[in-house]
Each structure stands twice: as C-alpha cells, then as structure tokens.
N, C-alpha and C positions, 0 to 999 in steps of 0.2 A: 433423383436428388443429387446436387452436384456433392463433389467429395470434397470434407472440411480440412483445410490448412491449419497448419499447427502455427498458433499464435507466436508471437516475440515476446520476452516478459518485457513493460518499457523500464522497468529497474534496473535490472544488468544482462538484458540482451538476450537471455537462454530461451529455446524452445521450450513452452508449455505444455503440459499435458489436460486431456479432458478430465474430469473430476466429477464427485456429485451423483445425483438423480438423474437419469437420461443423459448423463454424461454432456450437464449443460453447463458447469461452470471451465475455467481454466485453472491451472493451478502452475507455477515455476517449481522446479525440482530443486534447482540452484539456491534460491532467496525466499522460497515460502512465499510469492504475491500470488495472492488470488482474487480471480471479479466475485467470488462465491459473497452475498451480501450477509449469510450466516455468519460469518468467521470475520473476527476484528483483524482488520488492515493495520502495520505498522505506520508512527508517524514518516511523512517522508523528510524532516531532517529535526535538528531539538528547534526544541521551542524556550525561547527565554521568557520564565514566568517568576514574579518574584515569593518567597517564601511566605506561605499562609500565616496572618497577622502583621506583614511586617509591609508595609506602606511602598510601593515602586520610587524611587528617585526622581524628583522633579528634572527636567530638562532644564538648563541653565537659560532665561533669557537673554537676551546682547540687545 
C-alpha cells in the first residue's frame, strides 16, 4: 500500500492531520476544517439574509 500524503487544508494552506475511525478523515490543526461529514463545516464566508419577519428590499427597477 502506497504511503498517504498529508493533505493541504484549502482554507488557509496548513498540513492536515488523519482524524476519525481508521484514521479516514482529515482534519486542519490551524482552522478546524474537516472532510469528516459527522462534524458541521463552517460557513465559508457571511451570508446576507434579511431578519425573520421583516420583508428583503425590492431592487429598484430603472
């Protein structure tokens, strides 16, 4: 079995480590990203959503 390379995190570049069961997932030591599909992923950047009840802004027609 060939020998496994240590991932890139693609968030901020640091070497991953193996994580997990059978040491199948990766994990970043740096930012916390993981492919582990158990563990919730941060969003990757905000998200403009408008406050619950209150209507989004029409876009201005021209």
């Amino acid at each position: 079995m060939p020998p496994i390379l240590p991932k890139r995190c693609s968030t901020c570049g640091t070497r991953c480590v193996k994580t997990g069961e059978n040491l199948a997932y990766w994990l970043c030591p740096n930012c916390g990203w993981t492919d582990d599909p158990a563990v919730l992923q941060p969003l990757s950047g905000p998200v403009d959503e408008a406050p619950e009840g209150v209507p989004a802004p029409e876009p201005d027609a021209q």
